[in-house]
FISEGU-936998 format. One line per 10 residues: number of its first residue (from 1); their letters; for each residue x, y, z of C-alpha. Coordinates in nm, 4 decimals, always signed. Layout:
BEGIN
NUM = A = X Y Z; ...
//
This chain:
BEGIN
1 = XXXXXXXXXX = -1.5937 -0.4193 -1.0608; -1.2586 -0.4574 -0.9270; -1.1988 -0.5352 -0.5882; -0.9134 -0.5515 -0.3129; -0.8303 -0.7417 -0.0364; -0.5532 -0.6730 +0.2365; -0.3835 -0.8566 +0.4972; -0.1108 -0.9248 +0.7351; -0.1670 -0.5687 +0.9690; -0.1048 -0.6109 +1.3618
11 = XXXXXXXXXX = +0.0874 -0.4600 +1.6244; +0.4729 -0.4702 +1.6620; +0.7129 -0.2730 +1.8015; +0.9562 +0.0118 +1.7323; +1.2123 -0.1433 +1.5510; +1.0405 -0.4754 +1.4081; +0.8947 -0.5573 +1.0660; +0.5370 -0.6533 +0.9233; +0.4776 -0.7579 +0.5560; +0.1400 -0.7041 +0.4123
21 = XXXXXXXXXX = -0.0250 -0.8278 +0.0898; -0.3067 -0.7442 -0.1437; -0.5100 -0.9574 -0.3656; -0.6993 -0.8265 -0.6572; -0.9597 -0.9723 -0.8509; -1.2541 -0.8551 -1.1319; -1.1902 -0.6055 -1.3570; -0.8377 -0.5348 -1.3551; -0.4802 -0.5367 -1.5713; -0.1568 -0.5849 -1.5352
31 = XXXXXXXXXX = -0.0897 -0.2519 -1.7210; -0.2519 -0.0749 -1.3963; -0.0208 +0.0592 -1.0895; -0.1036 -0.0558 -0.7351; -0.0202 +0.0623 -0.4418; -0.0468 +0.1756 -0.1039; -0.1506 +0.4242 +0.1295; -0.2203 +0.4880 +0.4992; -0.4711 +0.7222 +0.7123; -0.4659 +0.8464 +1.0648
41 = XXXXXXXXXX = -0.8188 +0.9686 +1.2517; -0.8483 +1.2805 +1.1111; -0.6201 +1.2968 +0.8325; -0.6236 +1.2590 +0.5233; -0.5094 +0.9391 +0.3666; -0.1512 +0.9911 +0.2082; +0.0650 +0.7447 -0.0557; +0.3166 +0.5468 +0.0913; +0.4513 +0.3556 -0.2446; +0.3744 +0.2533 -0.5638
51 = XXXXXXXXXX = +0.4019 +0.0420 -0.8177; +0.3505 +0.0582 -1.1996; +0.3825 -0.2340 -1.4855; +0.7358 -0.1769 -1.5328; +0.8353 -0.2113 -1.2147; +0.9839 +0.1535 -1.1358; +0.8838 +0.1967 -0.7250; +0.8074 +0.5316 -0.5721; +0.8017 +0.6208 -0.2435; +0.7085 +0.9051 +0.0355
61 = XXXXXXXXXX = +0.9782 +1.0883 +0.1610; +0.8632 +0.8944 +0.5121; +0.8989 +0.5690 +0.4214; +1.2023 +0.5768 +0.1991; +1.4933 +0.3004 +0.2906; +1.2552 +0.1283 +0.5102; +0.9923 -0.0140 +0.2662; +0.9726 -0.1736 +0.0009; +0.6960 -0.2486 -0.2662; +0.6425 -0.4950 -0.4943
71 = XXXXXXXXXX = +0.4353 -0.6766 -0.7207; +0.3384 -1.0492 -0.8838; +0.1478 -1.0049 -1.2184; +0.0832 -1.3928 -1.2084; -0.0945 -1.3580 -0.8934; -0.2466 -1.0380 -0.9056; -0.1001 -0.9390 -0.6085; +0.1188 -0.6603 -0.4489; +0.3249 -0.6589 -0.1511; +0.4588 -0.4393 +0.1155
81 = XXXXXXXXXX = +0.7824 -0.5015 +0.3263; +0.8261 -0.2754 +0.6277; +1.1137 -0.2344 +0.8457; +1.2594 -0.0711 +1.0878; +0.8417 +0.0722 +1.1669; +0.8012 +0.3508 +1.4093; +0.4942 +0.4499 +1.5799; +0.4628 +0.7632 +1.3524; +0.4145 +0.4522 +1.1137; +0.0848 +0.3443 +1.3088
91 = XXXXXXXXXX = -0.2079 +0.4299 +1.0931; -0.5098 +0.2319 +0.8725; -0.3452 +0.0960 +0.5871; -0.4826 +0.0705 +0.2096; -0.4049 -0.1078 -0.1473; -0.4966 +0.0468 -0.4031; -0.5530 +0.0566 -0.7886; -0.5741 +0.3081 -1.0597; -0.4610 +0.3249 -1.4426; -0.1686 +0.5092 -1.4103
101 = XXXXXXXXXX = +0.0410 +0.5724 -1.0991; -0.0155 +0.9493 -1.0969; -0.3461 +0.9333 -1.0857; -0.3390 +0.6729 -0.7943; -0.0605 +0.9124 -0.6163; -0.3742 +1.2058 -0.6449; -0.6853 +0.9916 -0.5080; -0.8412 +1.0492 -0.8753; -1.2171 +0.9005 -0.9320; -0.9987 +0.5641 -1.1069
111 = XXXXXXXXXX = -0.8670 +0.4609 -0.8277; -0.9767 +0.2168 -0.6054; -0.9414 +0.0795 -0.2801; -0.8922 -0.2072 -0.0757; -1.1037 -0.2116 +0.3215; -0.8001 -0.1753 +0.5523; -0.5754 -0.3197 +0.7681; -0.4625 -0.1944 +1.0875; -0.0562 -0.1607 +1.1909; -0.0236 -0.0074 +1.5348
121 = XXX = +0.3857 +0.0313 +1.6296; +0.4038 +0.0712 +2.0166; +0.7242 +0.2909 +2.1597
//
């Protein structure tokens, strides 16, 4: 079974930057996308970015010019760069796996998930 592993959440504020990474090991390819996603109380967890084998990133409308994804096949590992975070960017924050990107971008039954980590962007 393939599993995921996140770090590098905390607290910063308005303004700053926080990078966090994701490790994953068992069952998995370099063929699948990875990505990541984030979930209020409440809400329902949304994509933030992805990113498939070829390297093409996509984005929420959110997040665009502010983060960036990225990826090291050697590693297994992806990576996500944020900037310029606002506290409408403070949520629960997930990696994620699935075969293809637009199943990962719809939560399908493939897709799996990484525990959490926590970013909290004070005003």
């Amino acid at each position: 079974e393939v599993q995921l592993e996140e770090s590098g959440g905390g607290s910063v504020q308005t303004g700053g930057s926080l990078s966090l990474s994701c490790v994953v090991s068992g069952y998995f390819s370099i063929y699948y996308c990875m990505g990541w996603f984030r979930q209020l109380p409440g809400k329902a967890r949304e994509g933030v970015a992805s990113i498939p084998a070829d390297g093409v990133t996509q984005y929420s409308d959110s997040v665009k010019g502010r983060f960036t994804i990225s990826r090291d096949n050697a590693k297994n590992m992806a990576l996500l760069q944020m900037n310029s975070l606002k506290p409408e960017d403070t949520a629960m924050y997930y990696c994620a796996t699935a075969p293809s990107c637009s199943e990962l971008w719809r939560r399908s039954s493939s897709t799996k998930w990484g525990q959490g980590t926590q970013v909290t962007v004070s005003s």
